[in-house]
MMTF fields as JSON, N, C-alpha, C and O atoms, coordinates in Angstrom:
{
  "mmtfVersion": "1.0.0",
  "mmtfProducer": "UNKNOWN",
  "numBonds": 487,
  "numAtoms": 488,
  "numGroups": 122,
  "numChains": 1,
  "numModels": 1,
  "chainsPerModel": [1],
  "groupsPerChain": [122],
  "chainIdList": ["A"],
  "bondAtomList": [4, 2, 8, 6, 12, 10, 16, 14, 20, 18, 24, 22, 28, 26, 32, 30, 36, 34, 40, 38, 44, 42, 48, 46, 52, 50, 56, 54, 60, 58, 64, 62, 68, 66, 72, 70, 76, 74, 80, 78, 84, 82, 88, 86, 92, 90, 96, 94, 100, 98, 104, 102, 108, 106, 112, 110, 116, 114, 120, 118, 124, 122, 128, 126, 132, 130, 136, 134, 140, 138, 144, 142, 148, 146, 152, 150, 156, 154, 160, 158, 164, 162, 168, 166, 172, 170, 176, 174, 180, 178, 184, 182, 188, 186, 192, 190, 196, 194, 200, 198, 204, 202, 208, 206, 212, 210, 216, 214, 220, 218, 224, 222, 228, 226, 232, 230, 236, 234, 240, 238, 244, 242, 248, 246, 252, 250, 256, 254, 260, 258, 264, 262, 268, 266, 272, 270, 276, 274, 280, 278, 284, 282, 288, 286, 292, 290, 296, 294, 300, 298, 304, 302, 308, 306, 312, 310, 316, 314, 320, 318, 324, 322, 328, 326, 332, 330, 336, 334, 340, 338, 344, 342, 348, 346, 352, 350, 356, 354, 360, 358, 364, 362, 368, 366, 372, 370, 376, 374, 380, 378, 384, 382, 388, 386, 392, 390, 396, 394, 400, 398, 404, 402, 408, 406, 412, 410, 416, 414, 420, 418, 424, 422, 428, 426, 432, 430, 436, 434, 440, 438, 444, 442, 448, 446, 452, 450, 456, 454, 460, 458, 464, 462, 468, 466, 472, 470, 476, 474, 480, 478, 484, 482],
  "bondOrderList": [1, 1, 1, 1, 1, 1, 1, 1, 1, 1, 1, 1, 1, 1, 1, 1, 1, 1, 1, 1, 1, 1, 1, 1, 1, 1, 1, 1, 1, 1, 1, 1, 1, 1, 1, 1, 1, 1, 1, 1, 1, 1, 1, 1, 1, 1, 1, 1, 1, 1, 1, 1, 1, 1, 1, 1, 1, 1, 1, 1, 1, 1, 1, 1, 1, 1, 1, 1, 1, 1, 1, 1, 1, 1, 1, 1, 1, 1, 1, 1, 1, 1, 1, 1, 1, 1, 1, 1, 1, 1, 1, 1, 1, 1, 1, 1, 1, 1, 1, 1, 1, 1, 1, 1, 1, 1, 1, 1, 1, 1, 1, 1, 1, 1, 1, 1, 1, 1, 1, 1, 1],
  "groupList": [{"groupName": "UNK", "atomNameList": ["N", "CA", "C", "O"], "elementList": ["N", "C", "C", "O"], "formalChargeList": [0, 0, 0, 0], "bondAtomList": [1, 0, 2, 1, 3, 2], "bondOrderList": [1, 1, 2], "singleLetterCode": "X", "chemCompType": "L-PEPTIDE LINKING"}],
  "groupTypeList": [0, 0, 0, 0, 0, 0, 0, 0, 0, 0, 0, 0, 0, 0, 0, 0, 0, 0, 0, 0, 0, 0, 0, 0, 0, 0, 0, 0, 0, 0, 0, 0, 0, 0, 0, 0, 0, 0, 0, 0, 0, 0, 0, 0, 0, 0, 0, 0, 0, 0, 0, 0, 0, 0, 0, 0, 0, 0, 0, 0, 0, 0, 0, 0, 0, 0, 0, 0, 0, 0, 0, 0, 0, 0, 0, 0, 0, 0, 0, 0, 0, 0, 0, 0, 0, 0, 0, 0, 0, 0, 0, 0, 0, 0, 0, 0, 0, 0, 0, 0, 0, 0, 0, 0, 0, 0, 0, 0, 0, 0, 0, 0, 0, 0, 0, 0, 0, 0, 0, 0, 0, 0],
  "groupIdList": [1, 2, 3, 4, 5, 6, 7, 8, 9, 10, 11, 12, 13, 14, 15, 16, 17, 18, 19, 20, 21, 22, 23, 24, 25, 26, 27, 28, 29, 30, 31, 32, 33, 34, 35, 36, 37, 38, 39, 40, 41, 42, 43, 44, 45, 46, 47, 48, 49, 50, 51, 52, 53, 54, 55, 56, 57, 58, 59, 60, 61, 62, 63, 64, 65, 66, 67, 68, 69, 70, 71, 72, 73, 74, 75, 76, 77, 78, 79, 80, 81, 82, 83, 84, 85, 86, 87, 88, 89, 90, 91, 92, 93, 94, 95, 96, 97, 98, 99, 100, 101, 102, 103, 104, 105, 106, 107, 108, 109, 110, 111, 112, 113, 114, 115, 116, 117, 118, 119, 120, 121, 122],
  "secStructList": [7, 7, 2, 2, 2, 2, 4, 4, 4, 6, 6, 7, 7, 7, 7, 1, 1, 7, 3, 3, 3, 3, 3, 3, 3, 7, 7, 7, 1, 1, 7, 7, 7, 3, 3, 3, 3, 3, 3, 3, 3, 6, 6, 6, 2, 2, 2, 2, 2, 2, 2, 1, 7, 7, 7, 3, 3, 7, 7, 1, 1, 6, 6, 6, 7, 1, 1, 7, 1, 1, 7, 1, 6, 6, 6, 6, 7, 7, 7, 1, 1, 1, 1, 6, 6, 7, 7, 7, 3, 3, 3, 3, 1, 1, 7, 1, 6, 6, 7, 7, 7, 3, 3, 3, 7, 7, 3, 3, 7, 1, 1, 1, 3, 3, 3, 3, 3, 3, 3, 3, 7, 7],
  "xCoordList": [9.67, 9.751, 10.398, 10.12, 11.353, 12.239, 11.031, 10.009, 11.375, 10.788, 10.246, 9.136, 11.899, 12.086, 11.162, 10.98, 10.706, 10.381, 8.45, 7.697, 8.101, 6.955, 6.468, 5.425, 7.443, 6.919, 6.656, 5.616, 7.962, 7.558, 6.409, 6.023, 5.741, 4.656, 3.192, 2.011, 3.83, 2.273, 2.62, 2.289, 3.431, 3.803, 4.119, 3.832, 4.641, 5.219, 6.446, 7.124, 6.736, 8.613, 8.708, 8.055, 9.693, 9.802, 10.555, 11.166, 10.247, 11.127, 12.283, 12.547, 13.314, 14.669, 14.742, 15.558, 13.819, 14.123, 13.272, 13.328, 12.751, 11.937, 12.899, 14.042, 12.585, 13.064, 12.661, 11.492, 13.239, 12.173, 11.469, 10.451, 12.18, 10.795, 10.611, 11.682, 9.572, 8.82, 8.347, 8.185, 8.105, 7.425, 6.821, 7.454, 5.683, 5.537, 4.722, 4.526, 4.236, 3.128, 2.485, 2.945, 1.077, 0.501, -0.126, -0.468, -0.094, -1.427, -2.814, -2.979, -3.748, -4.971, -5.913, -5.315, -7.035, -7.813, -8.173, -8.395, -8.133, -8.411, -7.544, -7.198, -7.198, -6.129, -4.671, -4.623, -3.869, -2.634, -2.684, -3.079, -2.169, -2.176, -0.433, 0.292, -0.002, 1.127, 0.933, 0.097, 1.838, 2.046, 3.619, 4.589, 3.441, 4.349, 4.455, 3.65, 5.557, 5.49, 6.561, 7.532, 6.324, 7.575, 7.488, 6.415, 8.531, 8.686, 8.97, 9.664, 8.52, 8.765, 8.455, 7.37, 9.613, 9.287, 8.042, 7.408, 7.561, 6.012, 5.921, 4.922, 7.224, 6.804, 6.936, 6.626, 7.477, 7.408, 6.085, 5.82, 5.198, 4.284, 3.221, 2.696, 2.837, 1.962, 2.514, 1.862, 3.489, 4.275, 3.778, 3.131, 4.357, 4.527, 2.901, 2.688, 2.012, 0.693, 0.134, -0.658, 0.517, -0.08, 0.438, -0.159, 1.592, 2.499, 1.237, 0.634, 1.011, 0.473, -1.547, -2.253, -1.904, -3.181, -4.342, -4.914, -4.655, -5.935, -6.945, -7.097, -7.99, -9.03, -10.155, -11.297, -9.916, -11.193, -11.016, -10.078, -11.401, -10.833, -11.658, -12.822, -10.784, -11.991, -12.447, -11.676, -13.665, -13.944, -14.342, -14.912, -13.862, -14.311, -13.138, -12.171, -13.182, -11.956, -10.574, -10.565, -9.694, -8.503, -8.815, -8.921, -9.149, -8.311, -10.08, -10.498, -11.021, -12.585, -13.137, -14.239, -11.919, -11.99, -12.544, -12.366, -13.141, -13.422, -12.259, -11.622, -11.942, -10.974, -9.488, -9.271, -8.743, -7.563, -7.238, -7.044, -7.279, -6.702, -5.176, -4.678, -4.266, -3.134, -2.731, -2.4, -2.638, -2.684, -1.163, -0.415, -0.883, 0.444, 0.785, 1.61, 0.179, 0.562, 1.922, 2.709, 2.172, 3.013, 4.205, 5.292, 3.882, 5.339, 5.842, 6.857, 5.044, 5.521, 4.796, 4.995, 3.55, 2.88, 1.547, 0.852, 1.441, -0.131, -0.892, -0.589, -1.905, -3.357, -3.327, -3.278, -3.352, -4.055, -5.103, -5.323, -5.734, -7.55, -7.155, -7.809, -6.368, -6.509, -5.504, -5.251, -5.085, -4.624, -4.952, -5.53, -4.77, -5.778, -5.784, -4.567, -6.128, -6.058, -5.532, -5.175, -5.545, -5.073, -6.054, -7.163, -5.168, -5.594, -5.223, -4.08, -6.82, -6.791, -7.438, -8.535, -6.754, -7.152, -7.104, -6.591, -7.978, -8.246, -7.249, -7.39, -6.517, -5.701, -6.256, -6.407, -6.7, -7.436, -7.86, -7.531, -8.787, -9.72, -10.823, -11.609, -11.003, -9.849, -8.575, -8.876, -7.249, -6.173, -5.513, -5.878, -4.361, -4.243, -3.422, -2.897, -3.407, -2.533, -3.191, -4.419, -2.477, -3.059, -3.136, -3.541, -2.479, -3.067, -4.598, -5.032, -5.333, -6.891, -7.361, -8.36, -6.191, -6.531, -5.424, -4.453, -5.45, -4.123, -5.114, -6.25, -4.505, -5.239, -3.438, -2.275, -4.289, -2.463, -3.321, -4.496, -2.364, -2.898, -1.682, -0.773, -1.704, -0.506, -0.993, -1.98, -0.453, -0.249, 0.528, 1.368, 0.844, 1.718, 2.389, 1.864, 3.987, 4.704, 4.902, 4.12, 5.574, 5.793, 5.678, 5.449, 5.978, 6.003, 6.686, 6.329, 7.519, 8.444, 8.091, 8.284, 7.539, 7.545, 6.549, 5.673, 6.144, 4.784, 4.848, 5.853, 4.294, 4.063, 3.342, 2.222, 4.044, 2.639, 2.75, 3.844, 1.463, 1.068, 0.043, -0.721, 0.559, 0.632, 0.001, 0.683, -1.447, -1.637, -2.62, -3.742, -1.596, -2.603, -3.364, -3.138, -4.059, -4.573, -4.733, -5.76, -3.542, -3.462, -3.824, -3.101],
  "yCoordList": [4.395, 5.403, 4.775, 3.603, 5.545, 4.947, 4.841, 5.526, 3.767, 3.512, 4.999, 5.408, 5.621, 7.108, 8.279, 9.354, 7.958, 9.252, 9.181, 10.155, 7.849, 7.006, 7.499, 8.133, 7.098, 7.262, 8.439, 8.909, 9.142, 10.622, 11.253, 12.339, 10.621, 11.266, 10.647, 10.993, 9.794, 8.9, 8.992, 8.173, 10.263, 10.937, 9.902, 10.105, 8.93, 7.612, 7.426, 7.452, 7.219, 6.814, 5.373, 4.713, 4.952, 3.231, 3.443, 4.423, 2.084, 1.614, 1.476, 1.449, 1.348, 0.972, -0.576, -1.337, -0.811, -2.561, -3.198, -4.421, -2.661, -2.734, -3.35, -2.939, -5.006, -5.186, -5.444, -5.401, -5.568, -6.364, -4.979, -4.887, -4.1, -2.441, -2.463, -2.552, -2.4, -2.184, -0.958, -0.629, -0.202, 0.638, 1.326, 1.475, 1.573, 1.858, 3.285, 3.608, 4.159, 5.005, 4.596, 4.083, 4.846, 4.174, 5.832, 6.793, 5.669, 6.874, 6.159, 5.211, 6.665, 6.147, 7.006, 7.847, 6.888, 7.914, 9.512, 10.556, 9.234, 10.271, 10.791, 11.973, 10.03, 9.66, 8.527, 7.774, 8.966, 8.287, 7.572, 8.077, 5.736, 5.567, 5.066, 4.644, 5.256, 5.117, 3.866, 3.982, 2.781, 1.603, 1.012, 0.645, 1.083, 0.889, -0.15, -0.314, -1.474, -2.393, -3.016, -3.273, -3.291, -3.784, -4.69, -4.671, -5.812, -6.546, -6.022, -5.006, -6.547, -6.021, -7.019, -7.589, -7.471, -7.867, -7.994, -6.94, -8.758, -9.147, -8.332, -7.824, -8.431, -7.726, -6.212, -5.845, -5.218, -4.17, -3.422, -2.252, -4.462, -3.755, -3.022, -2.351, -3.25, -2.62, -1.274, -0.31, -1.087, 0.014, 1.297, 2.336, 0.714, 1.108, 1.398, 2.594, 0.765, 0.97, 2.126, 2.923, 2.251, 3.09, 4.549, 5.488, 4.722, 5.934, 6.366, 7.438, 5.341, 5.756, 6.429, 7.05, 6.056, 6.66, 6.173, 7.116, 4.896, 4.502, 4.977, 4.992, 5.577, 6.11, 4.848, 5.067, 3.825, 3.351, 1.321, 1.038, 0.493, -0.686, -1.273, -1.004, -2.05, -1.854, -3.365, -4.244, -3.592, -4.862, -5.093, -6.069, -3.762, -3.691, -3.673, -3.021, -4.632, -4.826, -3.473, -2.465, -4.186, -2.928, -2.078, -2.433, -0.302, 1.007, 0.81, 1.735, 0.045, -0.002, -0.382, -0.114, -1.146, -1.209, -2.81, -3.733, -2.91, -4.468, -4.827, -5.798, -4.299, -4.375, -3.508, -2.716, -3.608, -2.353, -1.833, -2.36, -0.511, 0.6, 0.266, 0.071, 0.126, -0.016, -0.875, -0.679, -2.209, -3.733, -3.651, -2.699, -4.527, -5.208, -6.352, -7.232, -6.262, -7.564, -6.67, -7.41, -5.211, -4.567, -4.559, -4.465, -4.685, -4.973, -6.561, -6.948, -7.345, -8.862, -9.528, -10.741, -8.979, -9.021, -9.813, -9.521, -10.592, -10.904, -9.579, -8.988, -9.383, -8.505, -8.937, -10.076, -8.237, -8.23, -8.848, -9.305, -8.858, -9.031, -10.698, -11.352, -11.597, -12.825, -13.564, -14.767, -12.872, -13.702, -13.953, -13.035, -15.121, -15.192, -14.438, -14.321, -14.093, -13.397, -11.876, -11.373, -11.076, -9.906, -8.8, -9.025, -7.656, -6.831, -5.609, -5.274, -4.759, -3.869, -2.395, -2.473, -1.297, -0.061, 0.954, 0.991, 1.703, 2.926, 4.152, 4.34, 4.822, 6.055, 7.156, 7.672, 7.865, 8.838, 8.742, 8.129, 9.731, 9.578, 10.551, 10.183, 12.26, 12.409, 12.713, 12.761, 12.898, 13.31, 14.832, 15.657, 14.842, 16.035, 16.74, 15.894, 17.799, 17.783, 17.505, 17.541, 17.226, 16.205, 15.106, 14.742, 14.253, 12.932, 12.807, 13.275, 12.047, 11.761, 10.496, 10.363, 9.715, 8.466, 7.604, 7.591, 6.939, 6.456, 4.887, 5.012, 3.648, 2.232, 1.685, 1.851, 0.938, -0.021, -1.208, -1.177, -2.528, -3.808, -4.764, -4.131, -5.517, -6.628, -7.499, -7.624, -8.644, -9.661, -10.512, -9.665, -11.644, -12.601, -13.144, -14.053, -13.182, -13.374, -15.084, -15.907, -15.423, -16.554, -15.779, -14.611, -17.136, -16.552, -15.363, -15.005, -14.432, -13.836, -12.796, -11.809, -12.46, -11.614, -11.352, -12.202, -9.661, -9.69, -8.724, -8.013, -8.645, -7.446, -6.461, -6.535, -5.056, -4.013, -3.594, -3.438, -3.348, -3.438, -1.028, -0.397, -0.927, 0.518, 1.268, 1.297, 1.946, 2.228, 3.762, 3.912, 4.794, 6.131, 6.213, 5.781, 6.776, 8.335, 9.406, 10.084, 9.627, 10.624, 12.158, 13.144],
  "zCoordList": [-11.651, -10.626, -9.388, -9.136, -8.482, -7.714, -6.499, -6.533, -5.33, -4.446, -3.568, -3.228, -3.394, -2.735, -3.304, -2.733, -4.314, -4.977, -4.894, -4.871, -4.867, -4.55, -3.145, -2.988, -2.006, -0.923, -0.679, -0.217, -1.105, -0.469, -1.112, -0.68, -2.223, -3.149, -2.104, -2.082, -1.471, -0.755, 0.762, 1.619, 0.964, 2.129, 3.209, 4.388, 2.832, 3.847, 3.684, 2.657, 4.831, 5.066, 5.317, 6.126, 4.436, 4.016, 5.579, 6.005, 6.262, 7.44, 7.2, 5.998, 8.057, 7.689, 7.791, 7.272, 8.488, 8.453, 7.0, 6.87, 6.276, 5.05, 4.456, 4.658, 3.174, 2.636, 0.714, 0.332, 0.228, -1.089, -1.64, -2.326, -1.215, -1.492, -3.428, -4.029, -4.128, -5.325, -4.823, -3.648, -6.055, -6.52, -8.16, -9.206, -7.912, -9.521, -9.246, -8.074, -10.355, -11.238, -12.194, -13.214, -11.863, -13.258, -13.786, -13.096, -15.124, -15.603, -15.759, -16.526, -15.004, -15.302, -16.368, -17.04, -16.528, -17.694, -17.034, -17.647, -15.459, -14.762, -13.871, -13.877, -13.157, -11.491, -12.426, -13.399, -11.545, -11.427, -10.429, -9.378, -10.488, -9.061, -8.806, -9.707, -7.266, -7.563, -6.227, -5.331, -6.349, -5.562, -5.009, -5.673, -3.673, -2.551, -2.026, -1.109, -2.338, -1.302, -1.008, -1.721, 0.24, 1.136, 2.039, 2.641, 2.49, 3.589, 4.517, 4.467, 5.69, 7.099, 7.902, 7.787, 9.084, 10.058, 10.457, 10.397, 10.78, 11.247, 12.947, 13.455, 13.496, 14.565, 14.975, 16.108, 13.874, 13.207, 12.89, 13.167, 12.162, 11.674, 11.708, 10.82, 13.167, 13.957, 14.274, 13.874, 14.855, 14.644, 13.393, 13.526, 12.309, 10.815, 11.081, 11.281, 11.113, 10.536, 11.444, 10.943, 12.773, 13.771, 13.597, 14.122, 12.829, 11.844, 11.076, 11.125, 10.408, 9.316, 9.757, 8.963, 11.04, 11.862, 10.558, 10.011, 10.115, 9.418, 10.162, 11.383, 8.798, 9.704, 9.504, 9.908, 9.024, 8.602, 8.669, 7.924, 9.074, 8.555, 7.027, 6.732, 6.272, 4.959, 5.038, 5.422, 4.675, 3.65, 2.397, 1.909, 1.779, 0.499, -0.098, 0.296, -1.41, -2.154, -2.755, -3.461, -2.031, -1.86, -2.628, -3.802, -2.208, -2.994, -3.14, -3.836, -2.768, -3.38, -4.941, -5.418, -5.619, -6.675, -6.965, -6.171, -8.067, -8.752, -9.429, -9.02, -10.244, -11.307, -11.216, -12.134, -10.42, -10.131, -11.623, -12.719, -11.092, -12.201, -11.956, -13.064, -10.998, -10.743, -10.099, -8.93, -10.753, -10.192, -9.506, -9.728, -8.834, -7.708, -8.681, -8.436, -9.629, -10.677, -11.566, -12.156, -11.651, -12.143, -11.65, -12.22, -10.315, -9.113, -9.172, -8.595, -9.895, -9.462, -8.876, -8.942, -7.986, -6.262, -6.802, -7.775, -6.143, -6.082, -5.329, -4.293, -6.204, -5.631, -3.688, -3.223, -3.265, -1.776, -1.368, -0.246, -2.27, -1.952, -2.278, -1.467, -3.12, -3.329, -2.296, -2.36, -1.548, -0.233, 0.863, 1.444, 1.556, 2.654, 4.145, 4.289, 4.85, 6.044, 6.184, 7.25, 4.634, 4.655, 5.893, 6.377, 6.105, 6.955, 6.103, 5.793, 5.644, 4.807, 5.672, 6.226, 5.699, 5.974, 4.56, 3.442, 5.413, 4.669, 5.159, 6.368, 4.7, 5.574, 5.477, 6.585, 4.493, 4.139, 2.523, 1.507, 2.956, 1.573, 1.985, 2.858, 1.209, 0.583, 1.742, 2.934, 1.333, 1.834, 1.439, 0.601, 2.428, 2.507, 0.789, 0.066, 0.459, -0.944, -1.897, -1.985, -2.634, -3.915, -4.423, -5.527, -3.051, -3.051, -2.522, -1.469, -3.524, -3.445, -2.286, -1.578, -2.474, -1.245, -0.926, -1.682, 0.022, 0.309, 0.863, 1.32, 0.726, 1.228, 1.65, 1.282, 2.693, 2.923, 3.253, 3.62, 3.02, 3.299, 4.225, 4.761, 4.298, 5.131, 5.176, 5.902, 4.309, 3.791, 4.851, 5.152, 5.658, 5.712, 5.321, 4.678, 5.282, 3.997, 4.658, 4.181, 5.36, 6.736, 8.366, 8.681, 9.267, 10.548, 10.686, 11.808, 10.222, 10.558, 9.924, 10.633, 8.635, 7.736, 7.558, 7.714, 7.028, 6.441, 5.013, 4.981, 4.301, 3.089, 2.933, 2.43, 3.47, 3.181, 1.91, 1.368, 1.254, 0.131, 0.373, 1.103, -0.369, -0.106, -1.418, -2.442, -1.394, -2.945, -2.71, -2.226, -3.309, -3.551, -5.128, -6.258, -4.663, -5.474, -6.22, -6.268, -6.932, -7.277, -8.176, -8.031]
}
């Protein structure tokens, strides 16, 4: 599934300074989950995240899962949750439509860079 067709399904607009963009769909037994991720300028991202209005900050393992139904291991990506100093929100849950939940994370890629890591619901 193309990056474009992803976002607009998880009602987010990739930055223009976004680089490295993945995207997938998974079918799950119940929910579909679909996964968004991209590089961005580290000094960008606050920006990007304040777009996006998190209602919640999490400490519970990304999307609330033990075991991901729709791993970042499909994109190439290490999991979120196994890197150090990630910053994980909640966006909604439920959300508007027929997306069921939306989680974003940001990763540190180096000084300069970071990775949001982007995963609905569906």
């Amino acid at each position: 599934m193309s990056v474009e067709t992803v976002a607009r399904q998880l009602r987010v607009e990739v930055p223009a300074e976004a680089s490295e963009a993945r995207a997938a769909r998974q079918e799950g037994f119940q929910d579909e989950g679909l996964l968004l991720a991209f590089v961005l300028p580290s000094d960008v991202v606050d920006g990007f995240l304040a777009g996006l209005k998190p209602v919640a900050a999490r400490a519970l393992p990304f999307a609330g899962e033990r075991t991901p139904v729709a791993p970042f291991a499909h994109l190439g990506l290490p999991e979120p949750d196994s890197l150090p100093g990630v910053r994980k929100a909640q966006v909604c849950a439920p959300c508007e439509g027929e997306l069921d939940a939306l989680h974003v994370a940001v990763a540190q890629v180096d000084e300069r860079l970071s990775r949001v890591y982007l995963k609905g619901v569906d």
